[in-house]
N, C-alpha and C positions, 0 to 999 in steps of 0.2 A: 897582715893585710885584712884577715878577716874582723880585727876589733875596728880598723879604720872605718870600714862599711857599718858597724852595727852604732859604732858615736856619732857617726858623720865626720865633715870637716868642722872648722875650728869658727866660723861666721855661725852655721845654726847652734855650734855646743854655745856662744855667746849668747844667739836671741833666745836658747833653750836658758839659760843660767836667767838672762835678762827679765824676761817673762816670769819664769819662777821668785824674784827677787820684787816683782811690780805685783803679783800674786800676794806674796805677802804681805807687802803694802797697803794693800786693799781690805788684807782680812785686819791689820791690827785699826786702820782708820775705819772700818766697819763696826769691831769690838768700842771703840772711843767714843762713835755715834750711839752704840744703843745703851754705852753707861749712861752719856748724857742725858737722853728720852727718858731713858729709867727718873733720873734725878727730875729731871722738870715733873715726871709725872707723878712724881710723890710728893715735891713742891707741891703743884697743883690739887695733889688729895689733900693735904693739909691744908689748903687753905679753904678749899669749898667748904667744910664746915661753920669755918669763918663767918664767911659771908652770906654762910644761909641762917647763921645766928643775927647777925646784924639784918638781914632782909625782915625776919622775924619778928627782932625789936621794929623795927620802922615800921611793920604794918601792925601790930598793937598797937603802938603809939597812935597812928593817925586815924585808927579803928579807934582810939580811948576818946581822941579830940571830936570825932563825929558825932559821936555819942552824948559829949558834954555840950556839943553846940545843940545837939536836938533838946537837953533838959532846959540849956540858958533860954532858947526861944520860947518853950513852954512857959517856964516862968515869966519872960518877959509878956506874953501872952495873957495869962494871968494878971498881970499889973494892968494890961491896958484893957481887960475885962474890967476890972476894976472900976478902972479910971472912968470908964465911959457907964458907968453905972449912975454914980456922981455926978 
């Protein structure tokens, strides 16, 4: 009689079994979530590099074109010194 009292009856030994069983559930879809985060977040580290190389190139570049449009107009400049000299 006395172990009856201490397990209880046979509905809460259920929601006690139940509960522990949705318990686990939780911790293995917990564990699944933070492999996941892990992987995107090392996706994500690898590619930032990426894209701060390519941001890089693109602003050389259009920093190199500035620069040649400011000589082109110089010279052009020049010619129509020139010209208006003549």
């Amino acid at each position: 009689k006395h172990q009856d009292t201490i397990l209880g009856d046979t509905p809460t030994q259920n929601r006690v079994l139940d509960l522990d069983n949705i318990k686990d559930a939780q911790a293995l879809e917990i564990q699944k979530l933070k492999k996941k985060v892990k992987k995107l977040e090392k996706r994500r580290k690898s590619r930032t590099p990426q894209l701060k190389r390519r941001l890089f190139k693109v602003r050389i570049e259009s920093s190199a074109e500035k620069s040649l449009g400011n000589q082109e107009d110089a010279s052009n400049q020049e010619r129509n010194d020139q010209d208006e000299e003549i």
